[in-house]
C-alpha positions as CSV (number, residue, x, y, z in Angstrom):
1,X,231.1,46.3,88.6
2,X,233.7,44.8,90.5
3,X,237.6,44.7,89.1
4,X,237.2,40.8,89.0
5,X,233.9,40.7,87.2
6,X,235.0,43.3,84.9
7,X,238.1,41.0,83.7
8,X,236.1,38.2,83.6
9,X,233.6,39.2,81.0
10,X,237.0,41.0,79.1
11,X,238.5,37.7,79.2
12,X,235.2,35.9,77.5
13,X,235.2,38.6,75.1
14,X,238.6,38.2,73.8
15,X,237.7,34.2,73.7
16,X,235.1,35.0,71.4
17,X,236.6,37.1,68.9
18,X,240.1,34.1,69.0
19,X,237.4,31.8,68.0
20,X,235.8,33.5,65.5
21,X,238.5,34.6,63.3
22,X,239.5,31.2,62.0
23,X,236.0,30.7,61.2
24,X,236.2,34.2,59.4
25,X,239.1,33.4,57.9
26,X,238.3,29.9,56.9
27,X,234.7,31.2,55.3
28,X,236.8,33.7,53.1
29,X,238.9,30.7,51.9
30,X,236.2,28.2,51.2
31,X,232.9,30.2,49.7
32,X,229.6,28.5,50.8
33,X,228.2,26.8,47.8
34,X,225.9,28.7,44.6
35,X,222.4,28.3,45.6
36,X,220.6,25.7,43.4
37,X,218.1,27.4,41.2
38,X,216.3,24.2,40.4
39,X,216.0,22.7,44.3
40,X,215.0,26.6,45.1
41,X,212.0,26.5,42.3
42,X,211.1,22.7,43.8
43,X,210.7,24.0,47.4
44,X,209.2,27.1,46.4
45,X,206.8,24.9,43.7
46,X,205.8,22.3,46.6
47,X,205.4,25.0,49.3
48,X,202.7,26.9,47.4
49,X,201.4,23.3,46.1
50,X,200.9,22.8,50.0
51,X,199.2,26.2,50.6
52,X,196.8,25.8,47.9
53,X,196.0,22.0,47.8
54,X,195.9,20.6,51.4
55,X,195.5,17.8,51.2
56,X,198.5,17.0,48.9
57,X,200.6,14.6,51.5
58,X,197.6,12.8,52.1
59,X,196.9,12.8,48.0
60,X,201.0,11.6,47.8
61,X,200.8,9.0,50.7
62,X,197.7,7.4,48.7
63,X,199.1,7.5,45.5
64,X,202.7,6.2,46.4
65,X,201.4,2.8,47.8
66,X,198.7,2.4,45.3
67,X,201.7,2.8,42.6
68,X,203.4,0.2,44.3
69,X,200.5,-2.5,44.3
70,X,199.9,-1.8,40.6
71,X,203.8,-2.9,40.0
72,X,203.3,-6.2,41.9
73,X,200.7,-7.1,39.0
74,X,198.7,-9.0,41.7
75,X,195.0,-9.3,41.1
76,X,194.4,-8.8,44.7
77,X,197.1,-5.7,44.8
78,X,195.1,-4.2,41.4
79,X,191.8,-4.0,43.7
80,X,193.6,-2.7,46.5
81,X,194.8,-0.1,44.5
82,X,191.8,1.1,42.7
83,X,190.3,1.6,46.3
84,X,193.2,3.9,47.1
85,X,193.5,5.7,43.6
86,X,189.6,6.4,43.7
87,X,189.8,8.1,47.7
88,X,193.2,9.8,46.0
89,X,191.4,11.3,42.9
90,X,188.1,12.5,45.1
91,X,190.5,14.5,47.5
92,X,192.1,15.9,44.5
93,X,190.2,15.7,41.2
94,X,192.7,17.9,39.2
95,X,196.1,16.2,39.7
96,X,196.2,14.0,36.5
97,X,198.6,11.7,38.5
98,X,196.2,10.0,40.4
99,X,193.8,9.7,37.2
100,X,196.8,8.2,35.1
101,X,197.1,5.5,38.0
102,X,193.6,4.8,38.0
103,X,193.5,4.2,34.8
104,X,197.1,2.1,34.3
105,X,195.0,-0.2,37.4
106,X,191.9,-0.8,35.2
107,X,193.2,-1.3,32.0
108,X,195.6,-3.8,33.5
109,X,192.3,-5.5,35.1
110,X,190.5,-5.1,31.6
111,X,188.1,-2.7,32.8
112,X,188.3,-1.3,29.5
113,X,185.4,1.5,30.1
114,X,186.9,2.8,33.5
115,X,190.4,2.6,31.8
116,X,188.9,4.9,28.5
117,X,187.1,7.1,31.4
118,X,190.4,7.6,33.5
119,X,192.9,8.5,30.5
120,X,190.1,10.8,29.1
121,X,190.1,12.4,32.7
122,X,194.0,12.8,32.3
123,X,193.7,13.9,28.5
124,X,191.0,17.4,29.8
125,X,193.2,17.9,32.6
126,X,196.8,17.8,30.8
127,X,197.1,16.8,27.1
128,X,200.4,16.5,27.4
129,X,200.8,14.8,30.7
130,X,204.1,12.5,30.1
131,X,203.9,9.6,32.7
132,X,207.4,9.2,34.7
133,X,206.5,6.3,36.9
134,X,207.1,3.3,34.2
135,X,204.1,1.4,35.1
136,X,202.7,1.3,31.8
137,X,205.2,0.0,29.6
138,X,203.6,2.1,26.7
139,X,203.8,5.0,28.5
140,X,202.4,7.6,26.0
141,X,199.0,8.7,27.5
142,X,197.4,9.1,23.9
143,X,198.4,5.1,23.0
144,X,196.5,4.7,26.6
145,X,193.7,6.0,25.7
146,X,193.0,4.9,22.4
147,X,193.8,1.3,23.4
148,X,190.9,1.4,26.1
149,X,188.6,3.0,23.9
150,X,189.0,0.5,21.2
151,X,188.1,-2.3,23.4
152,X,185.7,-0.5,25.1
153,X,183.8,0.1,21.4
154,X,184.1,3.1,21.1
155,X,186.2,3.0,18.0
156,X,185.9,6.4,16.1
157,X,187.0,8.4,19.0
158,X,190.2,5.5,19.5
159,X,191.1,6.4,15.8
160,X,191.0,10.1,16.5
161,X,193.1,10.2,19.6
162,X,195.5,7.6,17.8
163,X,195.3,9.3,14.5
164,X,196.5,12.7,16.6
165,X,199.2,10.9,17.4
166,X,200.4,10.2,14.0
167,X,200.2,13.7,13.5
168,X,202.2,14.7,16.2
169,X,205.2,12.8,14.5
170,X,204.1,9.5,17.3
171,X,204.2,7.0,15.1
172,X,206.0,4.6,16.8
173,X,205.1,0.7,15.8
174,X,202.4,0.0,18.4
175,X,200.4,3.1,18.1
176,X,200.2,2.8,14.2
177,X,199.6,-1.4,15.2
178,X,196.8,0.1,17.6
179,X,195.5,2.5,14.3
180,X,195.3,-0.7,12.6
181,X,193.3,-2.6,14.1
182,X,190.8,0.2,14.8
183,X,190.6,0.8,11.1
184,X,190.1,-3.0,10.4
185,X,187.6,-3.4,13.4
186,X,185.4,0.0,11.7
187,X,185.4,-2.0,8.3
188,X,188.3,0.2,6.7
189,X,190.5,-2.5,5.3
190,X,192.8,0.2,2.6
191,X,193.5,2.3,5.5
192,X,194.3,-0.4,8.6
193,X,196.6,-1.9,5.4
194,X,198.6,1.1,5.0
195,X,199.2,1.9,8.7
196,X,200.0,-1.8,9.0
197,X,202.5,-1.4,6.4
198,X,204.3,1.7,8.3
199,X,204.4,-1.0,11.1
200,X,206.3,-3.5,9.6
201,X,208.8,-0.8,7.9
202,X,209.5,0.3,11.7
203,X,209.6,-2.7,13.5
204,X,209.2,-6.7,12.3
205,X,207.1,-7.5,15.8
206,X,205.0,-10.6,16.0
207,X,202.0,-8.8,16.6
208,X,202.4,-6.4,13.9
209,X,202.9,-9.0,11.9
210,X,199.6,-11.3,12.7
211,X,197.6,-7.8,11.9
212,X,199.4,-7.6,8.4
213,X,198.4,-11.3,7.7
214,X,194.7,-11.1,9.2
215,X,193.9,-7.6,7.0
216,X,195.5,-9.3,3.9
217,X,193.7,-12.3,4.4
218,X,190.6,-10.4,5.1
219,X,191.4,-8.0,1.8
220,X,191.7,-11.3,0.1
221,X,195.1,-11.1,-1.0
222,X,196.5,-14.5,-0.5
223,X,199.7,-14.0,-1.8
224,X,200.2,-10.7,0.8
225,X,198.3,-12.9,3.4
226,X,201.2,-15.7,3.1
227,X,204.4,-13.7,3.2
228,X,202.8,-12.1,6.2
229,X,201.6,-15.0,8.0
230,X,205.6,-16.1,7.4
231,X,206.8,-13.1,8.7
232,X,204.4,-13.4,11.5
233,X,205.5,-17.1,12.6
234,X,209.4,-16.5,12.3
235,X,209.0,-13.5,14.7
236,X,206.6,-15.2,16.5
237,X,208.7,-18.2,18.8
238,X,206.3,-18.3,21.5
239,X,203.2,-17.8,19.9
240,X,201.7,-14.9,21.0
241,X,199.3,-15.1,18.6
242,X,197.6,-17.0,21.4
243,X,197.7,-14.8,24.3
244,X,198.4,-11.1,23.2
245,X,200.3,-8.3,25.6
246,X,197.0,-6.5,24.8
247,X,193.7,-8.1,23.8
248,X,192.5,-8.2,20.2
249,X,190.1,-5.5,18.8
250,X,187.2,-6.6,19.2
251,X,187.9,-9.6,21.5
252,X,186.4,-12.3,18.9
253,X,188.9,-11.5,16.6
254,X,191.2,-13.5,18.9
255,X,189.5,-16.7,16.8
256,X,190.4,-14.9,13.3
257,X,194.0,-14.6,14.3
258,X,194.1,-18.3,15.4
259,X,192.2,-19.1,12.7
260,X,194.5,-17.5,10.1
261,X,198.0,-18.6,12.0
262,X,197.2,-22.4,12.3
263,X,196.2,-22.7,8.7
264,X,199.7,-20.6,8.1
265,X,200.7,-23.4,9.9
266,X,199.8,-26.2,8.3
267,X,196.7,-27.0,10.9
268,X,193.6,-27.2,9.3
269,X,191.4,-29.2,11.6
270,X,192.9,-26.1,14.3
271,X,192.2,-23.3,11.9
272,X,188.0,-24.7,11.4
273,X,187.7,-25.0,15.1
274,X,188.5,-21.4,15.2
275,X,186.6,-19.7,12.4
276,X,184.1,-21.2,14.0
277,X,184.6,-19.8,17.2
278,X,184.7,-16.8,15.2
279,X,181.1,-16.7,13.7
280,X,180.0,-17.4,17.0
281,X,181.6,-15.1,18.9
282,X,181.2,-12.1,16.1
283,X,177.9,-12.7,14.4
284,X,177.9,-8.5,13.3
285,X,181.6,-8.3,11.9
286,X,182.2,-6.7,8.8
287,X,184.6,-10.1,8.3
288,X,181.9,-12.7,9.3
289,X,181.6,-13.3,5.4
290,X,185.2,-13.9,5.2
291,X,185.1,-16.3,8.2
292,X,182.7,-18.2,6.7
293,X,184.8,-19.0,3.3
294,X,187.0,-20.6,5.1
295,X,184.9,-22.5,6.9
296,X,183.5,-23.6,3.6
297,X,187.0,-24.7,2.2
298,X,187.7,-26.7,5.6
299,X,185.2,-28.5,6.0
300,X,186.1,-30.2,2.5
301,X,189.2,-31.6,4.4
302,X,189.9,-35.2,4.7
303,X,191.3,-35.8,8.0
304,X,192.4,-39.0,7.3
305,X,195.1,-37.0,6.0
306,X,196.1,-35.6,9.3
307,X,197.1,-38.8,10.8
308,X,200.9,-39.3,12.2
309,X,202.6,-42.5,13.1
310,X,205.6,-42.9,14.9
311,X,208.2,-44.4,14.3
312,X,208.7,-42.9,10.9
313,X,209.1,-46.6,9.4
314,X,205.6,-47.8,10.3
315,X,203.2,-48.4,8.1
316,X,201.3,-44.8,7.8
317,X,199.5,-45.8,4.4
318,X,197.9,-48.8,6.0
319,X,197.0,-46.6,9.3
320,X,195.4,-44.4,7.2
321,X,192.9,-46.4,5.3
322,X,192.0,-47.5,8.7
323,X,191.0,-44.4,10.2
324,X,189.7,-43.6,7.1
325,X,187.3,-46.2,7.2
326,X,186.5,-45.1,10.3
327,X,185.9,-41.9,10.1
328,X,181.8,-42.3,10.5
329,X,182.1,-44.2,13.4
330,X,184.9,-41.2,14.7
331,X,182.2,-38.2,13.9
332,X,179.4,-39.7,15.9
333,X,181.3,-39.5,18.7
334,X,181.3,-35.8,18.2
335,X,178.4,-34.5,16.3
336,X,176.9,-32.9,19.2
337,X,180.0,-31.4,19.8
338,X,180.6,-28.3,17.3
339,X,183.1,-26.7,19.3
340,X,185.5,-29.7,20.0
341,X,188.5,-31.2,18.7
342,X,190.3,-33.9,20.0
343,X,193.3,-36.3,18.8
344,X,193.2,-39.6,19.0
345,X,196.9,-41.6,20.1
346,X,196.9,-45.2,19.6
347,X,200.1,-47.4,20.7
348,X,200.8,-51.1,19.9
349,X,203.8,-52.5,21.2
350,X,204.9,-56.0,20.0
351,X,206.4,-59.1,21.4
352,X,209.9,-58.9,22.0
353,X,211.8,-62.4,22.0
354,X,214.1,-62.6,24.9
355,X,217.0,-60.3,25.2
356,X,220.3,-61.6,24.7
357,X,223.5,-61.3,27.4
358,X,224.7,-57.7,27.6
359,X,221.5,-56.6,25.3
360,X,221.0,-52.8,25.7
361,X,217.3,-52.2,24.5
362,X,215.2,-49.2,25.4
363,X,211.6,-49.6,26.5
364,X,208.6,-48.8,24.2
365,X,205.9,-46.8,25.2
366,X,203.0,-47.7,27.3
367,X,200.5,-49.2,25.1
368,X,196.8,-48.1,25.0
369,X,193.7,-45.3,23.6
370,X,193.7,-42.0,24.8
371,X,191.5,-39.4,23.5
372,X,192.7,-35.9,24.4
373,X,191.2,-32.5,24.0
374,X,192.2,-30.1,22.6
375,X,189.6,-27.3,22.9
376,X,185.8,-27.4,23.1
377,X,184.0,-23.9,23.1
378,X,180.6,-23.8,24.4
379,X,180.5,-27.9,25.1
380,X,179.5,-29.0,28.6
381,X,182.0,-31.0,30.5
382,X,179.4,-33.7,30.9
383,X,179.5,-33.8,26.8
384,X,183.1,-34.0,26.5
385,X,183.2,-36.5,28.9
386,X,180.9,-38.7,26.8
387,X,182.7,-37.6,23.9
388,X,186.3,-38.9,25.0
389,X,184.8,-42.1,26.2
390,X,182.9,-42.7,23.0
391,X,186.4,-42.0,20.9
392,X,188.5,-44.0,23.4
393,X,186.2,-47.1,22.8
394,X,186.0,-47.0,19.0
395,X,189.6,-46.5,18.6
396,X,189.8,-49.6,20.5
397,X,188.0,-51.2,18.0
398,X,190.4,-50.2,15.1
399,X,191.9,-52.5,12.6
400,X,195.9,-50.6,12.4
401,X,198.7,-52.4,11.2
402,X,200.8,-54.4,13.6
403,X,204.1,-53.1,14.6
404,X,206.6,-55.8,11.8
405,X,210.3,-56.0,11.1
406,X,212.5,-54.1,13.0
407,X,209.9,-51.7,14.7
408,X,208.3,-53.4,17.8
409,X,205.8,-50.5,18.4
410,X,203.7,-47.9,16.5
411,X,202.1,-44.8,17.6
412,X,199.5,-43.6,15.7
413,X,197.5,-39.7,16.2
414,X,194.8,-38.2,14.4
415,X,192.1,-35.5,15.1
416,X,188.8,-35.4,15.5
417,X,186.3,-32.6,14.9
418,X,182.4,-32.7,14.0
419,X,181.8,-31.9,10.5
């Protein structure tokens, strides 16, 4: 080696070593960081997850966008994302993710069978599975399952799952609420009372408080049945009653609710629309009977009685006998009609003498008949059609009292419902 070429790679040497002792020196003075156990576990966890299940990143691409869909809520997101949960849980039948997914999808779509099927899928693989994604509000998988089960019929294994629960020191409001109504549903009033009153002691929730009201009522307590029904109403400011986060137990008993909180109500001609609903839409409940009795004490009621006038100083008595009179006249209208109630709104205005200079008056209402429906189960449109026209044209016919005095119009409303 030449003199020159020897220096030259001395000189790169001695550059090498000047740069690396402030790196040495700066590595003494700043340690590297501890190694994270936890991240080291995780990459160790998903590499052998990889090795053993390969198709995992296809399994986690599939499941990530069907878990978005399902939090859109859209009907046509839901489908999409069944389509995607079923090709997930085929590639990898044991990961209870994609089961819990699939069943969070049909239980939102009421597929109350494939829910039950899902969650029990999710239940043999991982009783403990705890859901992390928040797409079930109620995130506890045994509350999942006994919900879909319920309302898929199959009620004494919904009370055993939700009964475990209890026993597992899970009783939360809505999964001793979801007891409840299972026990009422199987006929076992004492018991769906008690877990019904654990409810309430936990939380005063409008739905937990329509259950303690229905099973009262149904345990024909009327007393109970009242204070529950006014628990139920003050907690209950946007009526729910009506349209449940979850469905009723057996569906049908959607009409006993109703049926229970408009007569808490002070709705009568409301409440016999829906026990009847009821007896048609449950002719094997073990509170048919019950339905029936109060079907029996409405359809005493005079719904003469139910009429309204406005303004408050019109002449209600004399509108009264007037529909009263023609009331006959009214129920033809309807008789076909079983399932239908309408109101009746009648408005006379009277003649005004000319206003004076600088006279501020306000304009009455539009005078006329209208007969509006209010619900008519199992009645063809062409029916309720002939109904409202039949109403419209004897109201026309009726005799009220002229707007007098200081009132210059009258509104009157009453109902209408076949007896």
């Amino acid at each position: 080696m030449t003199p020159v070429a020897h220096a030259g790679r001395l000189a790169a040497a001695l550059l090498v070593l000047a740069l690396a002792a402030p790196a040495a020196a700066q590595s003494s003075r700043y340690p590297p960081s501890p190694p994270d156990p936890d991240a080291e576990a995780e990459a160790r966890s998903d590499f052998w997850d990889r090795a053993v299940s390969p198709g995992l990143d296809r399994f986690r691409e599939l499941v990530d966008r069907a878990r978005r869909l399902i939090e859109s809520r859209s009907p046509e997101h839901l489908i999409a994302a069944e389509h995607l949960l079923v090709e997930a849980t085929t590639l990898l039948p044991d990961r209870a993710e994609g089961h819990w997914l699939l069943g969070v999808d049909r239980e939102l779509r009421h597929q109350w069978s494939g829910c039950a099927a899902s969650y029990r899928r999710v239940w043999e693989l991982e009783p403990g599975y705890t859901p992390r994604d928040g797409v079930r509000v109620l995130g506890s998988l045994g509350h999942a399952l006994g919900v879909c089960l319920a309302r898929a019929g199959d009620l004494a294994e919904a009370a055993q799952h939700l009964e475990r629960l209890t026993r597992l020191d899970d009783a939360r409001p809505e999964v001793l609420l979801r007891l409840g109504e299972v026990y009422m549903a199987m006929g076992r009033l004492a018991d769906a009372i008690e877990v019904l009153e654990r409810a309430h002691g936990l939380a005063r929730s409008y739905d937990v408080e329509w259950a303690r009201a229905v099973a009262y009522d149904r345990a024909r307590r009327p007393a109970d049945a009242a204070r529950a029904a006014g628990d139920a109403i003050a907690a209950d400011r946007h009526w729910q009653v009506a349209s449940p986060g979850i469905p009723y137990a057996p569906a049908g008993d959607l009409y006993f609710y109703l049926g229970v909180a408009t007569e808490a109500k002070g709705e009568p001609e409301k409440a016999l629309l829906y026990f009847r609903a009821y007896v048609l839409a449950a002719p094997s409940s073990p509170w048919r009977p019950r339905a029936v009795e109060h079907l029996d004490a409405l359809e005493e009621l005079d719904l003469s009685e139910r009429v309204t006038i406005e303004p408050a100083t019109a002449d209600l008595r004399g509108a009264t006998a007037a529909v009263r009179a023609a009331q006959a006249a009214f129920g033809r209208c309807v008789q076909q009609s079983p399932g239908m109630l309408a109101y009746v709104r009648i408005t006379q205005v009277a003649a005004r003498p000319p206003a004076r200079a600088g006279e501020l008056r306000i304009n009455p209402p539009t005078p006329g008949v209208r007969a509006s429906v209010f619900a008519a189960f199992a009645t063809p449109d062409q029916e309720v059609e002939e109904a409202v026209g039949c109403l419209e044209r004897e109201a026309g016919r009726l005799h009220l009292p002229r707007p007098s005095g200081s009132d210059r119009w009258s509104t009157v409303t009453f109902p209408v419902i076949a007896r």
